[in-house]
C-alpha positions in Angstrom: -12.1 -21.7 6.4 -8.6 -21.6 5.2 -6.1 -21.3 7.8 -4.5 -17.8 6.3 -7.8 -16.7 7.1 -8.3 -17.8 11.0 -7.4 -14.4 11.9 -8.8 -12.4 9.4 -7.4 -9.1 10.5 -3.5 -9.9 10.2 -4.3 -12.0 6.8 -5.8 -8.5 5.9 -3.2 -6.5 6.7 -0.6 -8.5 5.0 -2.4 -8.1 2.1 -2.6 -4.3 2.1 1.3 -4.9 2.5 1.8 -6.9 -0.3 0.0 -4.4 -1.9 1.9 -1.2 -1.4 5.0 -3.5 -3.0 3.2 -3.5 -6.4 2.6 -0.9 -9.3 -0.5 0.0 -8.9 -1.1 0.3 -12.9 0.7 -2.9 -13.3 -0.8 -4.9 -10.9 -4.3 -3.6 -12.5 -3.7 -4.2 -15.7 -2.8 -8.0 -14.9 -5.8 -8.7 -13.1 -8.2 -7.5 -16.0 -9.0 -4.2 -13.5 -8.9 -0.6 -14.4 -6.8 2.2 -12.5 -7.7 5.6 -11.9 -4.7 7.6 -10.9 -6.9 10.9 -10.1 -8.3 9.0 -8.0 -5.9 6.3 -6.2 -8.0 3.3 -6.6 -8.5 0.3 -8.5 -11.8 -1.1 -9.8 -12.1 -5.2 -9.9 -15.3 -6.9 -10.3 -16.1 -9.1 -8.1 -19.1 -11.7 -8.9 -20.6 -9.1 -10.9 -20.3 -6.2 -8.5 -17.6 -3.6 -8.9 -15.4 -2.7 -6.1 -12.8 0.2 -5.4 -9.4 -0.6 -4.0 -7.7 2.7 -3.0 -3.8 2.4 -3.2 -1.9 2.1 -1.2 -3.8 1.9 1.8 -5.7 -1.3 0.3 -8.8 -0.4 1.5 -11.9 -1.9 -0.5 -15.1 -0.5 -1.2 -18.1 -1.0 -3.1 -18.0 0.9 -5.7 -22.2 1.1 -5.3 -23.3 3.2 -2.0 -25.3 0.9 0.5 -23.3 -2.6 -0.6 -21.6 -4.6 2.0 -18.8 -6.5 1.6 -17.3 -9.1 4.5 -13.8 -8.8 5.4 -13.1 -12.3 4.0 -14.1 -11.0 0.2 -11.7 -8.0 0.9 -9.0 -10.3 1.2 -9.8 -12.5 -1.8 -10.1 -9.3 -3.5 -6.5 -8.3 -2.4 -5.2 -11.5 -2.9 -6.5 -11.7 -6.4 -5.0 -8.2 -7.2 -1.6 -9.2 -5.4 -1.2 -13.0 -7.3 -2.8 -12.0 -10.8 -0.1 -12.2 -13.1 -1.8 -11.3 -16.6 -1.1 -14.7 -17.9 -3.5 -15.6 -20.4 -6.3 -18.4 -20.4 -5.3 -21.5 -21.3 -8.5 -23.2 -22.1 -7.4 -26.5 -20.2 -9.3 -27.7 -17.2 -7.6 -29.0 -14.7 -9.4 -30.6 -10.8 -8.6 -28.8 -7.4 -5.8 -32.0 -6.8 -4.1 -30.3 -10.0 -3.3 -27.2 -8.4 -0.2 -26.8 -6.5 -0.5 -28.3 -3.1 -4.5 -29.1 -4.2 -4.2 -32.4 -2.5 -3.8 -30.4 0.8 -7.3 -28.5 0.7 -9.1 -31.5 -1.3 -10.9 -32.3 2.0 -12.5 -28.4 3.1 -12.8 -28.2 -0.9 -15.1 -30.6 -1.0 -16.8 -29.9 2.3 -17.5 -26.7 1.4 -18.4 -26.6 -2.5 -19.0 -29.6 -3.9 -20.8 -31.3 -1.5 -22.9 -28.0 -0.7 -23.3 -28.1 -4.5 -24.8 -31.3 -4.2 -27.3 -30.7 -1.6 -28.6 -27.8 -3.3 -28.8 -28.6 -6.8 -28.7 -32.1 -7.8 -31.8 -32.1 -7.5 -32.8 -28.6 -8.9 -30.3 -28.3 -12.1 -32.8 -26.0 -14.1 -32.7 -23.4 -10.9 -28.7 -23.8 -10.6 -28.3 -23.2 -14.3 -31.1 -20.3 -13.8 -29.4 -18.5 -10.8 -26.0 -19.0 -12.1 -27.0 -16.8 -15.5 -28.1 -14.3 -13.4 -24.7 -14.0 -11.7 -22.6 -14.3 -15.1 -22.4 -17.9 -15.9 -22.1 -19.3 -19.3 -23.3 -22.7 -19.3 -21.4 -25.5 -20.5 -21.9 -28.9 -22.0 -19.9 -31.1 -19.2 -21.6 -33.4 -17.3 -25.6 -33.3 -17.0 -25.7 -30.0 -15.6 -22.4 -27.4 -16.5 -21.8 -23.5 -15.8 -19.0 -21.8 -16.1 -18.7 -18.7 -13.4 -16.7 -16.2 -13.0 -15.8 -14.6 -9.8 -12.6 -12.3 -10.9 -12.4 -11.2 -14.9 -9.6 -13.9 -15.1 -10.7 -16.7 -12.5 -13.3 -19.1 -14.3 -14.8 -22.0 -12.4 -17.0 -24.4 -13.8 -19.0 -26.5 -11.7 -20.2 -29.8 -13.3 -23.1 -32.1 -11.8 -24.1 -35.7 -12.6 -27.6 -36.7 -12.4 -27.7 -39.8 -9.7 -30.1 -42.9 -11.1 -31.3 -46.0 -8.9 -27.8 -47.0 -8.3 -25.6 -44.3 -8.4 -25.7 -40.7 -5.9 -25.2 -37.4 -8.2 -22.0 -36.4 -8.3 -20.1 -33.4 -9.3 -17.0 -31.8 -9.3 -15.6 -28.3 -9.9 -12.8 -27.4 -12.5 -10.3 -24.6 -13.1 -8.5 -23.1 -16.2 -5.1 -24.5 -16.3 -3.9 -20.6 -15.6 -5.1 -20.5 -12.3 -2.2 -20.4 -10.1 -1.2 -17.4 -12.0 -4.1 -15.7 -10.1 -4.6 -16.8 -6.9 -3.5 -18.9 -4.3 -4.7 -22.6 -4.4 -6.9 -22.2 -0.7 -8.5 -19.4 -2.5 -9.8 -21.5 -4.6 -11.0 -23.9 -2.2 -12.4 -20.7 0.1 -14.1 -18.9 -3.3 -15.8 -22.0 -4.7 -17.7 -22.5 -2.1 -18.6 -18.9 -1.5 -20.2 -19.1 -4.7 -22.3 -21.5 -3.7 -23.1 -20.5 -0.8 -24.4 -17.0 -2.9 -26.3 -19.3 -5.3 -28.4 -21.2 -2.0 -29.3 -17.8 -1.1 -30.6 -16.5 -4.1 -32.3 -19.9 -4.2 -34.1 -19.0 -0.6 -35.2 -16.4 -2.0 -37.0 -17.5 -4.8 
């Protein structure tokens, strides 16, 4: 877990603050969201499901009765909303290490999706590629295995694996649009990556 988000209440509430600093149409409108002033709130997809962020008290909702959503997607959520800058996608990938201060968060980035990643799929690329489509993903030509996901209308990730042979593990790694730091901060990346996955291996249980 990032350290921002050891005490997820106070990394919450700062959010909310940061927030209430922004223009509530503005700060939509950069992060490919919709505002409805009638009603306050701002609607952002997340991973396919649609949320409601009422403003300015920052409090998020599913937009669906009888979802859940953790505390720690709330923040991402915020954070997204509060970093998103509208720029536009560049088409460049770039590696976690490219991101400012990536070098920092290489090591939980790659404890916590790529490796996970690994475990789960290097083996079973057909189901990755499967379960990934059914969350969104486009798949790509990188690699042996390639999808391209995306968890915020402006945030894609694309998570690459290489089969392993007699002499060589699989490998893989996990690449970002070149625009990225225009939408959120580089240990959300690290924290969101590996969420992903981590929704992927439970879809996979429950196959």
């Amino acid at each position: 877990m990032p350290k921002s988000y050891l005490n997820l209440d106070v990394t919450y509430q700062f959010a909310v603050e940061q927030l209430q600093k922004k223009e509530p149409r503005e700060a939509a409108r950069n992060a490919g969201a919709e505002y409805n002033p009638e009603t306050g709130g701002i609607l952002i997809t997340y991973l396919g499901d649609t949320f409601r962020v009422s403003y300015p008290d920052g409090r998020v909702e599913p937009a669906e009765d009888g979802k859940e959503v953790s505390l720690t997607v709330k923040i991402l959520i915020l954070h997204y909303l509060n970093t998103a800058n509208g720029a536009p996608l560049q088409g460049k990938l770039i590696s976690f290490k490219e991101l400012p201060d990536g070098a920092i968060y290489i090591e939980p980035f790659t404890r916590r999706a790529i490796k996970p990643m690994l475990n789960l799929f290097a083996e079973r690329q057909d189901e990755f590629v499967e379960l990934a489509k059914g969350i969104g993903a486009e798949k790509q030509s990188l690699g042996d295995t390639s999808v391209t996901i995306y968890p915020f209308p402006n945030v894609p990730i694309t998570y690459v694996i290489w089969s392993g042979d007699d002499e060589f593990p699989a490998s893989g790694n996990i690449l970002f649009d070149a625009s990225a730091p225009f939408y959120l901060p580089t240990e959300d990346y690290a924290l969101v990556s590996g969420l992903i996955i981590y929704q992927l291996g439970s879809l996979l249980q429950k196959k």
